[in-house]
VOGU-3710 file (C-alpha; in Angstrom, 3 decimals, decimal comma):
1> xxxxxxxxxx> -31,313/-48,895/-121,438  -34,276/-46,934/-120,088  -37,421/-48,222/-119,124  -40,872/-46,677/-120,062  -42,636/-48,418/-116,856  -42,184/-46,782/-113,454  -41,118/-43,466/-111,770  -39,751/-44,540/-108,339  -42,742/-43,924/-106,342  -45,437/-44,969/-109,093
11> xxxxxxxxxx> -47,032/-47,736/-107,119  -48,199/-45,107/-104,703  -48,877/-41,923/-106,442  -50,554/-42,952/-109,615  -53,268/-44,780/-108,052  -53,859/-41,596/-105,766  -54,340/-38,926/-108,088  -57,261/-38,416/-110,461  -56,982/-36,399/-113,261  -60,637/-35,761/-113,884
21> xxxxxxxxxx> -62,141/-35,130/-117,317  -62,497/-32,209/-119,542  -65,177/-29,987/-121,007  -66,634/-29,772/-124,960  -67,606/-31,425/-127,267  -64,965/-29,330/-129,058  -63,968/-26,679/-126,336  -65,022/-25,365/-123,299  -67,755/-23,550/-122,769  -69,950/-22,847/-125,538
31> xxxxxxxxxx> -71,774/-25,226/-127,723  -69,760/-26,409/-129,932  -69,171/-25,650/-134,072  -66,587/-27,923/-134,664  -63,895/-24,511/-135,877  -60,536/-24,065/-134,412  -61,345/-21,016/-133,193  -63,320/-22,718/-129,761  -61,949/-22,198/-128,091  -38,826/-35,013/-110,743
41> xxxxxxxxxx> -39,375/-38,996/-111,516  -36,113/-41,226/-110,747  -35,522/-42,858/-113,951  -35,460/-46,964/-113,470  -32,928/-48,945/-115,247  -34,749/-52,910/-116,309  -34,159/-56,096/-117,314  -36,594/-58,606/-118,440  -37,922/-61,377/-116,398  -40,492/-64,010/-116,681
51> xxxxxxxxxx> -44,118/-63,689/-117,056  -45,901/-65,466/-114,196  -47,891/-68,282/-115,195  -51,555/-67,235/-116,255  -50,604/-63,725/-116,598  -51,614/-63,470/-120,349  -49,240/-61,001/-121,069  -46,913/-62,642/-124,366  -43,949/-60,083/-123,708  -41,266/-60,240/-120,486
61> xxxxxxxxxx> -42,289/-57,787/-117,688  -40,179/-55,432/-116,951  -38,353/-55,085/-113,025  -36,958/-51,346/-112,467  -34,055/-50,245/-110,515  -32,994/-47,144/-109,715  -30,259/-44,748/-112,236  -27,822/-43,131/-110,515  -28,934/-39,394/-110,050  -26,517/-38,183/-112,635
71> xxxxxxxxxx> -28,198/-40,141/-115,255  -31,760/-39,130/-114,210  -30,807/-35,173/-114,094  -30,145/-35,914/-118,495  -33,617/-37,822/-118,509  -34,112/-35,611/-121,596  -31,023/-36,388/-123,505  -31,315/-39,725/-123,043  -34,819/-39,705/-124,424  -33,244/-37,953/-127,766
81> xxxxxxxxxx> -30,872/-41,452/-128,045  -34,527/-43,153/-128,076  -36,013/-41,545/-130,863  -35,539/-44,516/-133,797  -37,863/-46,310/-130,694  -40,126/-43,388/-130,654  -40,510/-43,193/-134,128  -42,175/-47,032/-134,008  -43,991/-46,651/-131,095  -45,369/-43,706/-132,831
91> xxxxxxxxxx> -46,201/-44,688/-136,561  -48,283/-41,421/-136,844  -45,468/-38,691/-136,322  -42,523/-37,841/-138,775  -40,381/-36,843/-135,946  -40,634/-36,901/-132,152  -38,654/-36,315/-129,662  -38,251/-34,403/-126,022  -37,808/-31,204/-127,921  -40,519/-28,867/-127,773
101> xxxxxxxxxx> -41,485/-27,852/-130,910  -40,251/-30,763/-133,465  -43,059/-33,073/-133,395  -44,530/-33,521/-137,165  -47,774/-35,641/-137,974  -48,337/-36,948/-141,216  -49,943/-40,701/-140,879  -54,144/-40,193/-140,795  -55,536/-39,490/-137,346  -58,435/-42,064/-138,277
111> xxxxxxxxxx> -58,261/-45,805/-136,844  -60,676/-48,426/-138,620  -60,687/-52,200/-138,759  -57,105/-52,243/-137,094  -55,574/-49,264/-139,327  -55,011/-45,844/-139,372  -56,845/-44,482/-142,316  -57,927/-41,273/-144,226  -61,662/-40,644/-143,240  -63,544/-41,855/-146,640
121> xxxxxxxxxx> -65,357/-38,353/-146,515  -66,007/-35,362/-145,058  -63,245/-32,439/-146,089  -63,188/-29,753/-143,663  -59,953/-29,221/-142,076  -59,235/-28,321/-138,151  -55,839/-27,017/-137,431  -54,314/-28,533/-134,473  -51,907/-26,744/-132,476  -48,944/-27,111/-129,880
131> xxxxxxxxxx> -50,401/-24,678/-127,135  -46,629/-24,409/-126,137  -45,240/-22,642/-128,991  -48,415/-21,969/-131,160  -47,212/-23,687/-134,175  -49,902/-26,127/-136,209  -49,107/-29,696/-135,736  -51,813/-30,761/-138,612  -54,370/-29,955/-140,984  -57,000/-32,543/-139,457
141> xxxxxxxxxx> -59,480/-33,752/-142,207  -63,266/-34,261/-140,077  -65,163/-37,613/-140,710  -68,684/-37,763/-142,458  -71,585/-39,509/-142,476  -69,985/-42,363/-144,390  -66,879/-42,362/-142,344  -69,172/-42,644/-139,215  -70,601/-45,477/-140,881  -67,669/-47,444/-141,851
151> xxxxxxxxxx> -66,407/-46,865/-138,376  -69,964/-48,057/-136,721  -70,090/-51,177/-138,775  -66,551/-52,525/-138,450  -67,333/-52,051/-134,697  -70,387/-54,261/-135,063  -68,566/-56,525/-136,861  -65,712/-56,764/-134,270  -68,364/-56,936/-130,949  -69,757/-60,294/-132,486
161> xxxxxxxxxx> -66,457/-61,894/-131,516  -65,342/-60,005/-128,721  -69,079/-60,461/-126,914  -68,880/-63,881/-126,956  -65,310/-64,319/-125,543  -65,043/-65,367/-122,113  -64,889/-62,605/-119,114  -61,329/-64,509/-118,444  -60,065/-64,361/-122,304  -61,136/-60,329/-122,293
171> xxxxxxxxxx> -59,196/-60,071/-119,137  -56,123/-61,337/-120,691  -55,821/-58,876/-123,571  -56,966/-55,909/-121,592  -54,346/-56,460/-119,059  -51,710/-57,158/-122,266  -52,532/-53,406/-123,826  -52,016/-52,079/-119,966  -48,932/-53,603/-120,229  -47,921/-52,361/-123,535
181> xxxxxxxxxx> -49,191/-48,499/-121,968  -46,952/-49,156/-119,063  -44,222/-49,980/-121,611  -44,268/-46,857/-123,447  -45,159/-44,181/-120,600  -43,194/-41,638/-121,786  -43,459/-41,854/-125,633  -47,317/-41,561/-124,874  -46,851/-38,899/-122,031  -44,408/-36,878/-123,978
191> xxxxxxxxxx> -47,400/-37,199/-127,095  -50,301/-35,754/-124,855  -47,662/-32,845/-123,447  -46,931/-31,796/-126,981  -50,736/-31,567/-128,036  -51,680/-30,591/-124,704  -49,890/-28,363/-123,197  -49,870/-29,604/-119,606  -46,314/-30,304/-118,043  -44,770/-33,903/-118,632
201> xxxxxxxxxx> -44,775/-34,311/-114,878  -48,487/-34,454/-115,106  -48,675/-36,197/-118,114  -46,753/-39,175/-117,232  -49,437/-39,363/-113,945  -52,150/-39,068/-115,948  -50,676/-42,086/-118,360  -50,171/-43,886/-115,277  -53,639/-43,735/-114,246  -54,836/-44,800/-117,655
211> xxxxxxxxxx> -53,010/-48,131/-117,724  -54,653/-48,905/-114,102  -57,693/-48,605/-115,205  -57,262/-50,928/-117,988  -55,747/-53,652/-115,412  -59,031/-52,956/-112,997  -61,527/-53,559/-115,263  -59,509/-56,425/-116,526  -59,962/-57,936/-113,078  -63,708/-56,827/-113,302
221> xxxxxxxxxx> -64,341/-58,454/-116,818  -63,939/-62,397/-115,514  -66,026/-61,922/-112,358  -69,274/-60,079/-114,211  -72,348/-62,171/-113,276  -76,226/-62,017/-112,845  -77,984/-64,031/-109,778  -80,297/-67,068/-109,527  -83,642/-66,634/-107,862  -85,782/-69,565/-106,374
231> xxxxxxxxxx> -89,527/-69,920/-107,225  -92,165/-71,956/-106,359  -92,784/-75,366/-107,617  -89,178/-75,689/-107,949  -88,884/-73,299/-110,673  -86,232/-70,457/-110,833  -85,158/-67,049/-112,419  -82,184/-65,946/-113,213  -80,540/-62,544/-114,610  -77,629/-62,450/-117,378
241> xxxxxxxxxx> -75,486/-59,068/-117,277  -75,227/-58,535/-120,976  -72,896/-55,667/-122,917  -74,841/-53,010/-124,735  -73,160/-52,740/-128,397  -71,544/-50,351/-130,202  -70,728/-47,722/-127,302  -70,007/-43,707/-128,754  -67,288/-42,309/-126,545  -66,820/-38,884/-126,747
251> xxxxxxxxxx> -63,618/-37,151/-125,169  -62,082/-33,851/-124,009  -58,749/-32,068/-124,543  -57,787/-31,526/-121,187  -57,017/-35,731/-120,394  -57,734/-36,861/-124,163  -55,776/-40,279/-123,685  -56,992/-40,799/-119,738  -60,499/-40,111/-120,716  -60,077/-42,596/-123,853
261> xxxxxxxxxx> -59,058/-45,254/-121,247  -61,785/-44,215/-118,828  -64,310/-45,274/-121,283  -63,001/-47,916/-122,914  -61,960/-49,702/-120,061  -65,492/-50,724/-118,541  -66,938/-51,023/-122,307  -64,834/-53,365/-123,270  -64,523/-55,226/-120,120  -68,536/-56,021/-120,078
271> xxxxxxxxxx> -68,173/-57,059/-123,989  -68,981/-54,084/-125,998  -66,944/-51,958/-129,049  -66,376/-48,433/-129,057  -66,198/-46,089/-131,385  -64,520/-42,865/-130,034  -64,432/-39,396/-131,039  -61,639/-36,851/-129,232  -62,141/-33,610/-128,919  -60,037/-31,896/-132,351
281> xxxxxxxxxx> -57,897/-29,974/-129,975  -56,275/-33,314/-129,285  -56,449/-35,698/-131,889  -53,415/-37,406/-131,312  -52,848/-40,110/-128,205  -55,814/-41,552/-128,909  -54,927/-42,927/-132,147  -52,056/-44,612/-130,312  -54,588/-45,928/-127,739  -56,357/-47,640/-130,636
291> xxxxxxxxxx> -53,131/-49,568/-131,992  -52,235/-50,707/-128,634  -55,592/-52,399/-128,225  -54,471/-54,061/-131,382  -51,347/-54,712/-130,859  -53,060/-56,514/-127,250  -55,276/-58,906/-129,153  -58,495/-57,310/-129,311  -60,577/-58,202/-132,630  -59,891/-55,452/-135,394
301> xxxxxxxxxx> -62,578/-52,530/-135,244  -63,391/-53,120/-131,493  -61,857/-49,704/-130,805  -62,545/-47,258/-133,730  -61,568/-43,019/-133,721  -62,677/-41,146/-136,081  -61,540/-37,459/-136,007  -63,878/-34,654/-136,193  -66,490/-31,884/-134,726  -69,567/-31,096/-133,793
311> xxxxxxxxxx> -70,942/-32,239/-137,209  -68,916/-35,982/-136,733  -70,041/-35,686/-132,739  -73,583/-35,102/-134,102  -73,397/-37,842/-136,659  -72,184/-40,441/-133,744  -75,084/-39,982/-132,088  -77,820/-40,443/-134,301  -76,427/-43,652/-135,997  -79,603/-45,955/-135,701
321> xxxxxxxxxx> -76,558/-48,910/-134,478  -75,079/-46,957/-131,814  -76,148/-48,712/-128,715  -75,213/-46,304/-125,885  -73,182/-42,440/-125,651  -70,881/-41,370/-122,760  -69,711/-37,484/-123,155  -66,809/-35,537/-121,226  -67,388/-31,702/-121,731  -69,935/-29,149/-121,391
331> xxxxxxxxxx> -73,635/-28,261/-120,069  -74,606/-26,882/-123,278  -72,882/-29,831/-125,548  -73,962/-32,459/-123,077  -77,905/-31,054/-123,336  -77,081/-31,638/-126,972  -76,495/-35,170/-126,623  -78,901/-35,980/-124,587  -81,737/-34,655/-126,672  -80,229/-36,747/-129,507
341> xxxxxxxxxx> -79,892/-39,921/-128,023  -83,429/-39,369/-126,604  -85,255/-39,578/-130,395  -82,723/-43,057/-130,611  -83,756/-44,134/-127,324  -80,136/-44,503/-126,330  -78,549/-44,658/-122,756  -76,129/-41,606/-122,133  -73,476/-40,773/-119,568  -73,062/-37,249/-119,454
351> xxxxxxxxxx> -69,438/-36,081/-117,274  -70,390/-32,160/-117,704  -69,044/-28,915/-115,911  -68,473/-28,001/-112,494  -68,122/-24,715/-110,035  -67,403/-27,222/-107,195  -66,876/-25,897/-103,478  -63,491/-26,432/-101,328  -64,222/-25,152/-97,322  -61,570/-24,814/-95,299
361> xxxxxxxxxx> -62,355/-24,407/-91,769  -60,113/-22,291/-88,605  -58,793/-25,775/-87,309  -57,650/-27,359/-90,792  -54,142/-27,893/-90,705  -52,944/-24,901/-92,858  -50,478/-26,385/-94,423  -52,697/-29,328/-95,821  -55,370/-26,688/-96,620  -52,803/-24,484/-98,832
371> xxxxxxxxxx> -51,505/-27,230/-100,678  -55,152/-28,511/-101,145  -56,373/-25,234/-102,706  -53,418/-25,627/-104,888  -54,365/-28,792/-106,251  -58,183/-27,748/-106,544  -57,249/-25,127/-108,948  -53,794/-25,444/-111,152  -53,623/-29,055/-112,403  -53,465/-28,991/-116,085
381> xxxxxxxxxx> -53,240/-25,192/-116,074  -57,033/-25,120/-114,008  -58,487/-27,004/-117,012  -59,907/-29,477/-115,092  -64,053/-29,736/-114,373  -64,412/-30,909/-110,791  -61,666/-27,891/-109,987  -62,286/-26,614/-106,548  -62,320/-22,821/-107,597  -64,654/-21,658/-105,123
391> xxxxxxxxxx> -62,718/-21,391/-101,786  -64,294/-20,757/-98,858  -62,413/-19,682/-95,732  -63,100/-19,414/-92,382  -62,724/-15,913/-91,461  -60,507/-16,385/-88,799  -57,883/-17,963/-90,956  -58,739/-15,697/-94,104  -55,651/-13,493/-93,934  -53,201/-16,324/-92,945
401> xxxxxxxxxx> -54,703/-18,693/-95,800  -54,816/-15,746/-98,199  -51,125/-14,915/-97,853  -49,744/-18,383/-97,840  -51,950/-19,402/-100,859  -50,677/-16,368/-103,395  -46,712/-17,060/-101,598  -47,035/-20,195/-103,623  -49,163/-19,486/-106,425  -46,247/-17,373/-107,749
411> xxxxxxxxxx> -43,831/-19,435/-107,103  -45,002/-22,103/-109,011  -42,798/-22,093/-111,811  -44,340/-21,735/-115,698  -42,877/-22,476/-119,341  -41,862/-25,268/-121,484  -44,085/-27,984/-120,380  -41,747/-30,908/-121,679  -38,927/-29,253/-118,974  -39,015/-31,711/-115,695
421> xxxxxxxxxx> -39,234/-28,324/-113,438  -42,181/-26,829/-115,218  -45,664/-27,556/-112,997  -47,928/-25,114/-115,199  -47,504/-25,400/-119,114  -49,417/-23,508/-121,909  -53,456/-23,422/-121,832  -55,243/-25,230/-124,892  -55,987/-22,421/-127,341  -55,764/-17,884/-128,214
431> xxxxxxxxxx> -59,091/-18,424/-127,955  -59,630/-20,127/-124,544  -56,407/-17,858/-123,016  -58,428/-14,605/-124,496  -61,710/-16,316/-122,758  -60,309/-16,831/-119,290  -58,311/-13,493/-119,714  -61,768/-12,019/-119,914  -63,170/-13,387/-117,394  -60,279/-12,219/-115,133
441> xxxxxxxxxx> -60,606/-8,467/-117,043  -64,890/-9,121/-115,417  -63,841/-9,596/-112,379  -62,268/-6,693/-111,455  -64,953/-4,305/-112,943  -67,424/-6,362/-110,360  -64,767/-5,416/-107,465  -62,674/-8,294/-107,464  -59,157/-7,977/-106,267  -56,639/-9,695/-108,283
451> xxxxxxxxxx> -54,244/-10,840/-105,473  -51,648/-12,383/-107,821  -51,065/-13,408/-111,103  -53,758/-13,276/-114,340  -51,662/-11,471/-116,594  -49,822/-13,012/-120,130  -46,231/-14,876/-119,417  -44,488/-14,985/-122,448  -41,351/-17,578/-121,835  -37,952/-16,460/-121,819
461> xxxxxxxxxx> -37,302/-18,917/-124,647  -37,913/-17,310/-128,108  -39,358/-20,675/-129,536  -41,698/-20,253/-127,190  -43,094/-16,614/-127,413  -46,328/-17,658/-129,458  -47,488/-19,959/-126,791  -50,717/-19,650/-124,642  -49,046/-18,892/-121,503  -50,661/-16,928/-117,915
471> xxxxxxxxxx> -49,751/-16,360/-114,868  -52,136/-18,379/-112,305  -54,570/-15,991/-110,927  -55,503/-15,935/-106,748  -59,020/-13,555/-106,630  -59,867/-11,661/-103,558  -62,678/-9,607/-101,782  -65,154/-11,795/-104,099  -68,987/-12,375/-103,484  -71,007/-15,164/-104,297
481> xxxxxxxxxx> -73,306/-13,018/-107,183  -70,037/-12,271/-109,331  -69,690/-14,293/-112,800  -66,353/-14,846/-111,809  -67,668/-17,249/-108,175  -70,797/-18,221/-110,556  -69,229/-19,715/-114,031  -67,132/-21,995/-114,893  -63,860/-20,368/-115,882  -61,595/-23,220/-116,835
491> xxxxxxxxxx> -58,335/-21,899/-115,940  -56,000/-21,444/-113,387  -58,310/-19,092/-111,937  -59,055/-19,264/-107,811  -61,192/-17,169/-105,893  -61,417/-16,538/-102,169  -64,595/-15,989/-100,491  -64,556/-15,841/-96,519  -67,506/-17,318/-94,177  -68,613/-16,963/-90,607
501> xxxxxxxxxx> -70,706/-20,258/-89,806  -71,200/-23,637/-90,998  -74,459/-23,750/-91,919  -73,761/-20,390/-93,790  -70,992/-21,823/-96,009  -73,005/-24,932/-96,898  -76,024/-22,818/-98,452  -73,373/-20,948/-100,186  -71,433/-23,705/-101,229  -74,661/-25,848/-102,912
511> xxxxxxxxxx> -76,032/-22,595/-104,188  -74,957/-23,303/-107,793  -76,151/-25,502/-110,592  -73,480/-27,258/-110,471  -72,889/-30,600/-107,784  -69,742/-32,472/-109,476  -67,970/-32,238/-106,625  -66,597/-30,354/-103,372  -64,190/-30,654/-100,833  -63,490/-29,862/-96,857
521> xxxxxxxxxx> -60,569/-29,327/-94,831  -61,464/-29,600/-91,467  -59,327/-31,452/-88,026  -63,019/-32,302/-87,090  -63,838/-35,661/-88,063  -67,445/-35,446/-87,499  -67,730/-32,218/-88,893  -65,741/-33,396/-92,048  -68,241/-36,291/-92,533  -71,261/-33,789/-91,653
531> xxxxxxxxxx> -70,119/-31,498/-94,503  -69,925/-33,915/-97,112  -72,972/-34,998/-96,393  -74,627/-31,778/-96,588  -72,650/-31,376/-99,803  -74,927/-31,840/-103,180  -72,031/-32,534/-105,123  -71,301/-36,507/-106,812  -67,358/-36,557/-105,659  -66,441/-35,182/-101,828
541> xxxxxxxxxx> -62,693/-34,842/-100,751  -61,795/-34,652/-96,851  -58,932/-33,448/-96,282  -57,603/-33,403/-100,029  -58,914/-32,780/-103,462  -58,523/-34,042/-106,647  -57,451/-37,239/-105,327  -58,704/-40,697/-106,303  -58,512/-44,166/-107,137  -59,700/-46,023/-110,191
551> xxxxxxxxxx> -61,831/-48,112/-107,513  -64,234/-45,254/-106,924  -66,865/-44,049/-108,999  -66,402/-40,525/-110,496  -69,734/-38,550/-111,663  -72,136/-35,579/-110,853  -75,260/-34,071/-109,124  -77,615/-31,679/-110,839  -76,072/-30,379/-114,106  -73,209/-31,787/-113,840
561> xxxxxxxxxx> -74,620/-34,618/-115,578  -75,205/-38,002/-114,393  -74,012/-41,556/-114,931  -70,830/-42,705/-113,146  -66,897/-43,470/-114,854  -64,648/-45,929/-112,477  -65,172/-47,984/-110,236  -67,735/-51,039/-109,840  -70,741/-48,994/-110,690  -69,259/-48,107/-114,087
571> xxxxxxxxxx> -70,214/-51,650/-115,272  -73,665/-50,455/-114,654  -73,846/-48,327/-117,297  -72,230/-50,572/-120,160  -74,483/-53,741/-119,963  -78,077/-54,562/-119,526  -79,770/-57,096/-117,434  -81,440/-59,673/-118,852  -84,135/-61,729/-116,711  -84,957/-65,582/-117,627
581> xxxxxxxxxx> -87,637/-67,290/-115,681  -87,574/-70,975/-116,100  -90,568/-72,957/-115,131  -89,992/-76,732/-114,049  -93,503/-77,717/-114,244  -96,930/-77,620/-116,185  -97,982/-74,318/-117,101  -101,001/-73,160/-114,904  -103,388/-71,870/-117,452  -106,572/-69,196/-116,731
591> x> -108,491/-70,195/-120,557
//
């Protein structure tokens, strides 16, 4: 039988590649209304074996060898003989399976006190579409005020008991629901492909990197601590790291489950519920997300989703027992938030947008450098916010770079993102497609050279034809004052700029209002560290991009918000310090 754990080089890749968040409240760029118009794994074999002692996990493990290469090339046939499993892995879908176009939801998209439910009001309906083919997977009902409320208090119900468990006992059931996301990689992979668009190949990494950081803030949750200070007189201080509350996470489409996990995973490791909105795009995974905890052990209504817009989003965040707000998605939606929590009081982490640098200099290694550009811009068909899109090349290597780049561009091969070949699905929405397409149709009016690609793809596959398909675009002959160098597209959208000097291409490259992050290729070690130094961006790559481990904090400069997801100093911003001074004598009194 097939596993759902491992690819054959998981323990490797996954841990390498971040899949950063996404943009909108509800879409990209615009605030948002809350309409739908915003817009080659071997395949393991197991068998069970023991859990070591202490492990906390109540199921066997799972220990992965390899199929023989016939049976990986029908991975997707052999998925079809699953689908009874996927079915109850899946509670929320009528059908799914590896078949584009057949997956049917009809089970409520809502999750409160440890159920799916119907939201108890609100009314308006999004549509929610398979960007592959077009076709509506749901009518989804958006939560009101007293849906909000229902969710907020079972959450404050739930934190009572899961803030006083030990930082050992929350370890235990965090690194059970990593488990159970390990388990059922592909089910939950093959779930964010359908309502995604991106291609399984990236989904399944992306599902990887959620279910690590589950089992790293697991390890974090047993060893959070404050200090003990020494006073005079014998008397001492001491600080208690305490969680915050209810905690309002608000997601994106482009990594709706990873984003889930990068939020819940610190919140619930220092002690605190959540209460999470996706974006309406993508309503789906995360309901999943929310069982699993479940299923792990955590106290029903730790981990709420309600389903909704702006108007839910808005709601969220001015409940008087919402503790604390983290946002994935836009400038405009993220100013939003922050001027709400502000009349509450309330701590925020804002994860906004980004126009982020990638320099390559005349002695990079070329080949690094190409593929780096690559990655910078075409993950997740270039809906990705740290994206480096603005590539800056030394002149002397302009023309070689230039060629090589667009060679690959269009070969990278487009369509029917649940295929194992396809590395650039179908973009989120018409609307978003028609957005980037116009800001493609811009640049060439401002003198932009469109070197390859930006044009509609439309799938050989008839079942296909509706979907929201382009070519990946390489720009050329741009300058720094065109909307197309200056704003954030959001698609798989790269432009070229050349550069003489180094000090020249660093004024250029922090010229922006954006700092979320930036990259350098560069044989130069000093240079390379010189660079990112000089960089006013909150995530630096040398000689990569879009690469990164759970361990290391993710976040931005300037308006790319602030706050930081991952790594250590995540815990930072879900708890509070508290300071006790204890005095061991007679008080010393002035009346």
């Amino acid at each position: 039988w097939v596993s759902r754990g491992w690819c054959q080089n998981s323990s490797v890749e996954p841990s390498n590649r971040m899949r950063s968040s996404g943009h909108e409240l509800n879409n990209n760029s615009t605030p948002a209304t809350g309409t739908a118009a915003q817009g080659g794994c071997g395949v393991p074999l197991s068998r069970d074996i023991p859990n070591p002692p202490g492990c906390g996990a109540s199921r066997p493990r799972r220990l992965s060898g390899s199929i023989p290469p016939m049976l990986a090339q029908s991975r997707l046939s052999s998925l079809l003989l699953q689908l009874p499993r996927l079915r109850s892995v899946a509670p929320g879908l009528a059908t799914m399976s590896s078949a584009t176009g057949t997956l049917t939801v009809q089970q409520p998209l809502n999750y409160r006190a440890g159920a799916r439910v119907q939201p108890a009001d609100g009314g308006q309906l999004e549509e929610v579409f398979e960007p592959a083919t077009g076709r509506v997977l749901c009518k989804l009902p958006c939560s009101g005020e007293k849906e909000v409320d229902l969710a907020v208090q079972s959450a404050k119900a739930a934190f009572k008991i899961w803030s006083q468990m030990s930082g050992m006992e929350r370890c235990r059931v965090m690194l059970e629901a990593a488990r159970i996301i390990r388990e059922q990689r592909e089910e939950i992979a093959t779930m964010e492909t359908i309502n995604n668009g991106k291609s399984i190949f990236e989904a399944r990494v992306d599902i990887d990197i959620s279910w690590q950081c589950l089992e790293y803030y697991a390890g974090l949750a047993g060893s959070l601590a404050g200090e003990h200070i020494q006073l005079p007189g014998g008397s001492f201080g001491y600080t208690r790291r305490e969680p915050l509350g209810v905690c309002v996470g608000i997601g994106a489409w482009n990594y709706p489950f990873q984003i889930a996990c990068w939020k819940s995973g610190p919140a619930l490791a220092c002690g605190n519920a959540m209460v999470f909105k996706p974006s309406p795009f993508t309503p789906i995974s995360v309901v999943r997300l929310a069982e699993i905890f479940t299923e792990a052990g955590v106290p029903k209504g730790l981990f709420n989703v309600v389903q909704g817009g702006a108007a839910t989003g808005q709601l969220l965040c001015q409940h008087p027992d919402v503790a604390k707000i983290s946002f994935t998605g836009s400038v405009p939606t993220g100013m939003k938030i922050m001027e709400m929590a502000a009349k509450g009081i309330k701590p925020v982490t804002l994860e906004l947008g980004g126009k982020s640098p990638l320099i390559i200099f005349s002695d990079a290694d070329l080949e690094n450098a190409v593929k780096g550009a690559l990655m910078a811009n075409f993950l997740t068909q270039g809906e990705v916010c740290c994206n480096g899109t603005r590539v800056f090349v030394e002149r002397k290597i302009l023309d070689t770079f230039t060629k090589e780049v667009v060679k690959r561009t269009q070969k990278i091969k487009i369509g029917d993102p649940l295929l194992e070949d396809t590395r650039m699905g179908a973009l989120i929405n018409r609307p978003h497609l028609n957005r980037v397409q116009g800001f493609i149709k811009q640049a060439k009016e401002q003198g932009a050279e469109v070197l390859c690609g930006g044009d509609l793809y439309v799938p050989d596959d008839p079942k296909l034809k509706n979907g929201y398909y382009m070519r990946p675009c390489v720009l050329g002959n741009c300058k720094d004052d065109m909307t197309c160098v200056k704003e954030e597209i959001f698609g798989p959208v790269m432009a070229i700029l050349p550069f003489d000097t180094e000090e020249e291409v660093l004024e250029r490259a922090n010229a922006t209002k954006f700092g979320l992050a930036g990259g350098v290729f560069t044989r130069d070690i000093q240079k390379a560290h010189r660079v990112v130094a000089a960089l006013k961006a909150g995530m630096c790559f040398i000689n990569n991009y879009n690469v990164s481990p759970v361990e290391l904090p993710f976040g931005g400069y300037k308006s790319s918000g602030f706050g930081r997801e991952n790594g250590r100093a995540a815990i930072e911003y879900y708890s509070q310090l508290k300071t006790v001074c204890v005095e061991m004598g007679d008080v010393e009194s002035v009346f």
